[in-house]
C-alpha positions in Angstrom: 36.6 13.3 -22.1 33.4 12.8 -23.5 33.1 8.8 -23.2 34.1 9.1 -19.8 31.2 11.4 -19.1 29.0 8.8 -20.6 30.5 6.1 -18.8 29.9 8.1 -16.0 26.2 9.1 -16.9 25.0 5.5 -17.2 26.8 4.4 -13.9 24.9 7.1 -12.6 21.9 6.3 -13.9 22.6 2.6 -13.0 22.9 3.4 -9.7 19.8 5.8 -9.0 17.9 2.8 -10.8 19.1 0.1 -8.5 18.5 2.3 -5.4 15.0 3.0 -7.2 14.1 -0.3 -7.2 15.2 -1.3 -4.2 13.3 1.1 -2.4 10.3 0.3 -4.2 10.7 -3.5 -3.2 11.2 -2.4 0.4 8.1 -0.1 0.4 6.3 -3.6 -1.6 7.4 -5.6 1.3 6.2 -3.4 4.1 2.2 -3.5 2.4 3.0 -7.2 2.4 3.8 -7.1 5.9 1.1 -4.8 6.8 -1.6 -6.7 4.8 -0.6 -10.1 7.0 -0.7 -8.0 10.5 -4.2 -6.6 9.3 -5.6 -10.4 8.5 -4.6 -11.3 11.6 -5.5 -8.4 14.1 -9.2 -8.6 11.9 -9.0 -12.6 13.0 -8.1 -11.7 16.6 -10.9 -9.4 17.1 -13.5 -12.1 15.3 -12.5 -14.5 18.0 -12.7 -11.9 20.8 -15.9 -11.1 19.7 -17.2 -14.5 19.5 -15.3 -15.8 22.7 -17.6 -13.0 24.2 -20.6 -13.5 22.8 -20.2 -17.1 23.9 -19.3 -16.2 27.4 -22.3 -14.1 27.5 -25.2 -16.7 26.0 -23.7 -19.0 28.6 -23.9 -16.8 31.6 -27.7 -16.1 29.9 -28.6 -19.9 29.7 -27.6 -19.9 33.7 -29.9 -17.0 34.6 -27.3 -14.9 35.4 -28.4 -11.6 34.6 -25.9 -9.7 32.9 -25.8 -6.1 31.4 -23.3 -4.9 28.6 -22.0 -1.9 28.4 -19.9 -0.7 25.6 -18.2 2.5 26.1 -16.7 4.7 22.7 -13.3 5.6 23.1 -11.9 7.8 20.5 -14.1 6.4 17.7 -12.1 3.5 16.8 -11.6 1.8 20.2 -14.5 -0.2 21.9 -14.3 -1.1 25.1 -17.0 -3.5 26.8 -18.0 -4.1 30.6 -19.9 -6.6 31.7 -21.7 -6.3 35.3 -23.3 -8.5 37.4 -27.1 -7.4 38.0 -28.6 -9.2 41.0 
């Protein structure tokens, strides 16, 4: 009876370790996978930014007056308006 118990432990124990790892290699994965969508939402917003900044040196360079306006939403969002003056 006893060496089937053991057989039994270490299946067991075999099992909760493969389900242990696995687990662990899924949670790996999704900082991976987080880590990539990060790099690029950080690379989106730098080209945003500059695509804006661009957009606003040239309306500048034509005399266009212009007025930015950034408006806080919820301390992480920014959102920006940009009116036409006269």
């Amino acid at each position: 009876m006893n060496i089937f118990k053991d057989i039994w432990r270490k299946i067991e124990f075999k099992w909760k370790l493969y389900k242990y790892k696995r687990s662990l290699m899924k949670f790996l994965k999704a900082i991976k996978d987080f880590q990539k969508m990060s790099e690029k939402y950080n690379k989106i917003t730098y080209e945003y930014e500059k695509a804006s900044k661009e957009f606003i040196d040239y309306l500048r360079r034509k005399n266009i007056q212009v007025e930015v306006e950034v408006q806080y939403v919820d301390q992480a969002q920014e959102n920006e308006d940009i009116r036409y003056i006269g």
